[in-house]
C-alpha positions as CSV (number, residue, x, y, z in Angstrom):
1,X,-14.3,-1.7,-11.2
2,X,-14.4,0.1,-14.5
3,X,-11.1,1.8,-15.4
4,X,-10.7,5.6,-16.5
5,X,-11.4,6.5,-20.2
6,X,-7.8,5.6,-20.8
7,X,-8.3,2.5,-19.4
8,X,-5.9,3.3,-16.2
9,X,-7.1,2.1,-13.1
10,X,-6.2,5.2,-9.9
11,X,-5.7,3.6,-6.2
12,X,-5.0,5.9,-3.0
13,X,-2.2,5.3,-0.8
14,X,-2.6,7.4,2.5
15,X,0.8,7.2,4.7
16,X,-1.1,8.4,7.6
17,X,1.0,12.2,8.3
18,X,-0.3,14.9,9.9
19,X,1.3,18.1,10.0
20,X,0.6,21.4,13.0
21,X,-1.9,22.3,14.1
22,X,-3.4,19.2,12.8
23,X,-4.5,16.4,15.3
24,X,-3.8,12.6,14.3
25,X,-7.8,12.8,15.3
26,X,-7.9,15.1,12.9
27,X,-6.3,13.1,9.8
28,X,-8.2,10.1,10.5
29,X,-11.4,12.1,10.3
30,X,-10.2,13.0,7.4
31,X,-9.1,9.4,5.7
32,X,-12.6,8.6,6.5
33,X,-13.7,11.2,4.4
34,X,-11.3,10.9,2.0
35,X,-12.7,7.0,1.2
36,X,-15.8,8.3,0.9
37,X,-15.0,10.4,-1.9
38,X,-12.9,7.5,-3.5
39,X,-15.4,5.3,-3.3
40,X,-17.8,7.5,-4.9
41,X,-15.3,9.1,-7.7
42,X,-14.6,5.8,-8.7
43,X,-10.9,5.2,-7.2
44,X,-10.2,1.3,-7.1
45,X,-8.7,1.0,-3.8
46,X,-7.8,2.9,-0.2
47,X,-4.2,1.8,1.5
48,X,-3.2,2.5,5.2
49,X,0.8,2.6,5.4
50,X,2.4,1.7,8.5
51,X,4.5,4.2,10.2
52,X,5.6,4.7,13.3
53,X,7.0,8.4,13.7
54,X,5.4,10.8,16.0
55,X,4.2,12.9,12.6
56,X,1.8,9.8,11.9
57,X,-2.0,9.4,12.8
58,X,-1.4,5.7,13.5
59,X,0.6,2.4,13.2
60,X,-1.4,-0.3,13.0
61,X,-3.5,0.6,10.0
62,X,-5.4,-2.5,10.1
63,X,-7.5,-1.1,13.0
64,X,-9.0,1.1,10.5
65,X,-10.0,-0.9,7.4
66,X,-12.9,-1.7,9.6
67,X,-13.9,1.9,9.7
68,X,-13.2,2.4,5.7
69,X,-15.2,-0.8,4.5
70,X,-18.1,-0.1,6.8
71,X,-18.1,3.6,5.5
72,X,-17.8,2.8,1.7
73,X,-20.0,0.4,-0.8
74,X,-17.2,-1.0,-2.9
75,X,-13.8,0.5,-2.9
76,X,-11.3,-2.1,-1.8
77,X,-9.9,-1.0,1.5
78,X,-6.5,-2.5,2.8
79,X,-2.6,-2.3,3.9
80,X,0.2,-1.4,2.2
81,X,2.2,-2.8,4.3
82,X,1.7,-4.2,7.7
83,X,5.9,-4.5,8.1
84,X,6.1,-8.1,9.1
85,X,9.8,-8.3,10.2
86,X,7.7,-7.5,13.5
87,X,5.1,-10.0,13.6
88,X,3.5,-13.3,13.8
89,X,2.8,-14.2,10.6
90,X,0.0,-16.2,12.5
91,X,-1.3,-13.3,14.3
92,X,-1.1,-11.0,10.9
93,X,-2.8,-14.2,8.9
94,X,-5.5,-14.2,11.3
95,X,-6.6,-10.5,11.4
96,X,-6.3,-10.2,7.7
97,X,-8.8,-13.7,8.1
98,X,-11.4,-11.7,10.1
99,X,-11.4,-8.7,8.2
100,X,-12.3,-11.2,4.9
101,X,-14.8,-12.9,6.8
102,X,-16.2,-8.7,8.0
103,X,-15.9,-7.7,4.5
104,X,-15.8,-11.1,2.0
105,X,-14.0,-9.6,-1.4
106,X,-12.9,-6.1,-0.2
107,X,-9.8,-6.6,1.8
108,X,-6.3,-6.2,0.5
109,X,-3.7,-7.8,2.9
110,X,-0.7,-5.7,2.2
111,X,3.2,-6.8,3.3
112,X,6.1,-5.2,3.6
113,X,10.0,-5.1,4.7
114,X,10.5,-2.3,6.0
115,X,11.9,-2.3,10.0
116,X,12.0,1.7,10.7
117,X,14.5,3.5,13.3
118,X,16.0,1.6,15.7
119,X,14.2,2.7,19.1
120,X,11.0,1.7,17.2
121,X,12.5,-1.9,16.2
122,X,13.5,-2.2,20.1
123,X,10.1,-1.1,21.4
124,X,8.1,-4.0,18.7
125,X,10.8,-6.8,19.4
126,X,13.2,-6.7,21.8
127,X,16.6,-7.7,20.6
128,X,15.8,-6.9,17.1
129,X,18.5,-6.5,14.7
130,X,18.1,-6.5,11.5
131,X,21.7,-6.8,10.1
132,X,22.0,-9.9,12.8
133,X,22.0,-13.7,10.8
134,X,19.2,-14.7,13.2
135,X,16.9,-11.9,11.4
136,X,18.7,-11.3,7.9
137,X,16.6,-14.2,6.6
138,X,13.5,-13.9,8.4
139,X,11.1,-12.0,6.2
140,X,10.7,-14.2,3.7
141,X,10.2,-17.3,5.6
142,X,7.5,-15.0,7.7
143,X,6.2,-14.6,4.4
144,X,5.8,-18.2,3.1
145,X,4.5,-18.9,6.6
146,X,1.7,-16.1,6.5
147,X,0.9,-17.9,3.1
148,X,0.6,-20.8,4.6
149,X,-1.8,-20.1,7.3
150,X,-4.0,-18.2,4.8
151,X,-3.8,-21.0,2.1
152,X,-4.6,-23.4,4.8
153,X,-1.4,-25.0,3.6
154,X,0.7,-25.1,7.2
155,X,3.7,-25.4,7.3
156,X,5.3,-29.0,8.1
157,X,6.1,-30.0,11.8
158,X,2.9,-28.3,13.0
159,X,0.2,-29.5,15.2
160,X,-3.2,-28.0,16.2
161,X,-4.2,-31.1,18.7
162,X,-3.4,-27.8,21.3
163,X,-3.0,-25.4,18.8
164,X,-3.3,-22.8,16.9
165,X,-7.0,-23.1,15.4
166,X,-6.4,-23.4,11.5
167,X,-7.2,-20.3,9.7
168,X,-10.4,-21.0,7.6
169,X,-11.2,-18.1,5.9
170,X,-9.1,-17.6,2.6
171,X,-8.1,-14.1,2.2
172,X,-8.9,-13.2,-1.2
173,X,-6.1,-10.8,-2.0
174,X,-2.4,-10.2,-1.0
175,X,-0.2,-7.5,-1.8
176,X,3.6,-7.7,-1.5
177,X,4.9,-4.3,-1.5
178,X,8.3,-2.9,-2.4
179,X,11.3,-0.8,-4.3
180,X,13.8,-3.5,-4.8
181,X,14.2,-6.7,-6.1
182,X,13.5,-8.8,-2.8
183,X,9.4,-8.3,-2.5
184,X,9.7,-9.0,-6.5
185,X,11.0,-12.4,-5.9
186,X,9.0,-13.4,-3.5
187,X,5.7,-12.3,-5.1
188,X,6.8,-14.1,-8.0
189,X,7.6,-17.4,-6.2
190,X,4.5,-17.3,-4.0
191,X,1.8,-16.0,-6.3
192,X,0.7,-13.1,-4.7
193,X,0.2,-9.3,-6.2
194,X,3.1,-6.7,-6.1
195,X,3.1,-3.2,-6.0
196,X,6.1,-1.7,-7.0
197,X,6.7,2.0,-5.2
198,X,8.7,4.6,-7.3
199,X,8.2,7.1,-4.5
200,X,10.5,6.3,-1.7
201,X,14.4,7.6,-2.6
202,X,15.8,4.4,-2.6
203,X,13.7,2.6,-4.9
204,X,15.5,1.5,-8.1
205,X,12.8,3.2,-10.7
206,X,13.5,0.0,-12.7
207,X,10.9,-1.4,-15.0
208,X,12.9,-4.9,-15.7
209,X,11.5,-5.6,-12.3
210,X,8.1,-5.6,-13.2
211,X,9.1,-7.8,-16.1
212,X,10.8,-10.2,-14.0
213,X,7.6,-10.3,-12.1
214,X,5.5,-11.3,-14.5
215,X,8.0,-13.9,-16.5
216,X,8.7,-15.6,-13.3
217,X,4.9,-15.4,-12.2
218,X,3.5,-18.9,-10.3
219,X,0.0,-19.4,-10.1
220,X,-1.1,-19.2,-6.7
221,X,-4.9,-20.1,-5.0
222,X,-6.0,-17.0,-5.0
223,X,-4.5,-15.8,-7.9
224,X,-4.1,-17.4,-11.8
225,X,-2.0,-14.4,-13.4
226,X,0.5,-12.0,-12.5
227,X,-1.3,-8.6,-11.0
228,X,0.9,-5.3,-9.9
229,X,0.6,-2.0,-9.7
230,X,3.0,1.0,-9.0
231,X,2.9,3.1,-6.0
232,X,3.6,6.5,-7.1
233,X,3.5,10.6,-5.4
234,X,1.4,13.2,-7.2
235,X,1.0,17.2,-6.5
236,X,-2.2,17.9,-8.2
237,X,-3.4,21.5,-8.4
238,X,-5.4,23.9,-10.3
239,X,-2.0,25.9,-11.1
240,X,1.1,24.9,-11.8
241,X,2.3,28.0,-9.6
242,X,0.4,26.1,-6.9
243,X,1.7,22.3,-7.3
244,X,5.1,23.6,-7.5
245,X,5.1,25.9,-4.7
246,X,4.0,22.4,-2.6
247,X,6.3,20.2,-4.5
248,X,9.3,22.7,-2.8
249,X,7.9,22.5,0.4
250,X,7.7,18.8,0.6
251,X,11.0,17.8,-1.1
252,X,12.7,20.5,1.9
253,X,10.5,18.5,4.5
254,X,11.5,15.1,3.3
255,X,15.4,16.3,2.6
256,X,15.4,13.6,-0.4
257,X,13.8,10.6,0.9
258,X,10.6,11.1,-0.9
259,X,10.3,11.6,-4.3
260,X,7.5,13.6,-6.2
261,X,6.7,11.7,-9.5
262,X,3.8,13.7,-10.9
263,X,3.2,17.2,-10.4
264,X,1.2,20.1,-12.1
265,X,-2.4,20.9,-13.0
266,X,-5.0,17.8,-13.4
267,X,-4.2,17.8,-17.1
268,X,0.0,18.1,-16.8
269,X,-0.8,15.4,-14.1
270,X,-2.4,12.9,-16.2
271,X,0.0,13.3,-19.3
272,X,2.4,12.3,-16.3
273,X,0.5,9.7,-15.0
274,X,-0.1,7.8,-18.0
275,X,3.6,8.2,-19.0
276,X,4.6,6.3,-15.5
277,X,1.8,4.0,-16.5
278,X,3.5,3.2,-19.6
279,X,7.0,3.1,-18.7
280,X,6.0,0.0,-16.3
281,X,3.0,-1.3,-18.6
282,X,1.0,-2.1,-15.6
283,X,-3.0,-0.6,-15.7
284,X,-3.3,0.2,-11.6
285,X,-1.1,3.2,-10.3
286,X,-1.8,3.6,-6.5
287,X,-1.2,7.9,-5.7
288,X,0.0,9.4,-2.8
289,X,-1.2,12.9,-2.7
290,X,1.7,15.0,-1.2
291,X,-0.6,17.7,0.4
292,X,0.2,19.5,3.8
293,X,-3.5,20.9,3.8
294,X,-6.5,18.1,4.2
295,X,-8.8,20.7,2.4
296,X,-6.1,20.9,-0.9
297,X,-5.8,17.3,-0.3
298,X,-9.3,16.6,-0.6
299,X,-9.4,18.9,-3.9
300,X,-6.7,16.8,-5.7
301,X,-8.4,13.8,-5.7
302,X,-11.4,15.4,-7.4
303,X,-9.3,17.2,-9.3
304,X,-7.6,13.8,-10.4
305,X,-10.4,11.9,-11.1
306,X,-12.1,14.6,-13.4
307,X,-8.6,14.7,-15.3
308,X,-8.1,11.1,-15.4
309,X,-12.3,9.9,-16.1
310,X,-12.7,7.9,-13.2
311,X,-16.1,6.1,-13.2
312,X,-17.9,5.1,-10.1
């Protein structure tokens, strides 16, 4: 991948909303065409989020990096996050092992702690409770046992005389995503990536974390030296009259729990951009473009890359 002329590499982060008269079928036609475009403006990666309100195209994202790799030539395609207080972290390590093996070098396996509203937590696990001590702690052991299956470094106590099959496929690059302190750690200790989001309203806009990353980095298998990025919300426009016309329709659609951290015309954008950049001295930010229309949405990312000097 070869950064922009200022040496800043742009990701895409697509939550997956739709907004009427739009179809989900609709947005999904469009995130296919959307990493299409990335891949050939030169964006360094695509990320599915997993939601599950009824204003989002899907929930289980990883369904769909199939149809992204297979429709691109080299952007990396992945998750950001699959929210594994839900899942096996066997059943997560083995589809993120199948997409490797569909798409060797291209697949980011994305985690994250989120649990969303409570009927949704009671439809995915029965009996979930997330302020119960029979779940507080479970993420991060799900996490060092999704490691584990990947690494092909299972945890002790287990047998495979009748199963499960071990996982041989390593997958070559894992994202632990989050706004606070506790994906931090966990990255740190386990070696993997993290992407820091500044978008969400509770996130703690604090660069010490990305510090505390990197001094408390461990090598890993996959991975020698610290690597994050930060997750961040852009309003790109040809007028400013334009992005912040959109900017006041989204905060009064999100009320507050989404934050817009770069808004303007490409070049207001990019001054923006690079400033975030720098505040957090990482050289990977990873946009969410907060567009109701698909055809404006469509236009910021060109718009972006022209102001920014993304290379294919």
């Amino acid at each position: 991948m070869i950064p922009t002329s200022s040496g800043l590499q742009l990701g895409i982060l697509d939550f997956g909303q739709f907004f009427a008269p739009q179809t989900p079928g609709d947005l999904i036609a469009a995130t296919r065409r959307y990493a299409v475009l990335a891949d050939e403006l030169g964006y360094s990666r695509y990320w599915l989020a997993e939601h599950h309100e009824p204003s989002m195209a899907w929930a289980n994202p990883e369904l769909l990096v199939p149809m992204l790799a297979e429709s691109t030539r080299r952007i990396r395609v992945g998750t950001a996050g699959i929210l594994l207080y839900f899942y096996s972290p066997y059943r997560v390590a083995e589809t993120f092992a199948l997409l490797e093996r569909l798409h060797p070098g291209r697949v980011d396996c994305g985690v994250a702690a989120g649990v969303s509203a409570p009927p949704v937590r009671e439809a995915l696990l029965p009996g979930f409770d997330v302020e119960h001590e029979h779940y507080a702690g479970t993420y991060g052991r799900k996490v060092g046992e999704m490691l584990g299956y990947l690494r092909a470094d299972y945890p002790k106590g287990h047998r495979f005389s009748r199963g499960p099959v071990p996982i041989d496929t390593r997958v070559s690059s894992v994202w632990l995503l989050g706004l606070a302190n506790g994906n931090r750690a966990l990255a740190s200790i386990h070696g993997t990536q993290f992407s820091y989001s500044i978008i969400h309203g509770a996130t703690r806009q604090d660069p010490a974390l990305i510090r505390a990353y990197r001094d408390e980095f461990k090598p890993s298998p996959e991975l020698a030296a610290p690597s994050a990025n930060i997750a961040c919300s852009v309003i790109c426009a040809d007028s400013e009259e334009a992005a912040l016309a959109q900017r006041d329709l989204y905060e009064q659609h999100t009320m507050g729990s989404m934050l817009v951290n770069a808004c303007g015309t490409p070049e207001q954008c990019r001054e923006q951009l690079l400033a975030i950049a720098d505040k957090y001295q990482v050289e990977e930010l990873v946009i969410m473009s907060f567009w109701h229309n698909l055809d404006r949405r469509e236009a910021s990312y060109r718009l972006l890359a022209g102001a920014m000097g993304l290379h294919p």
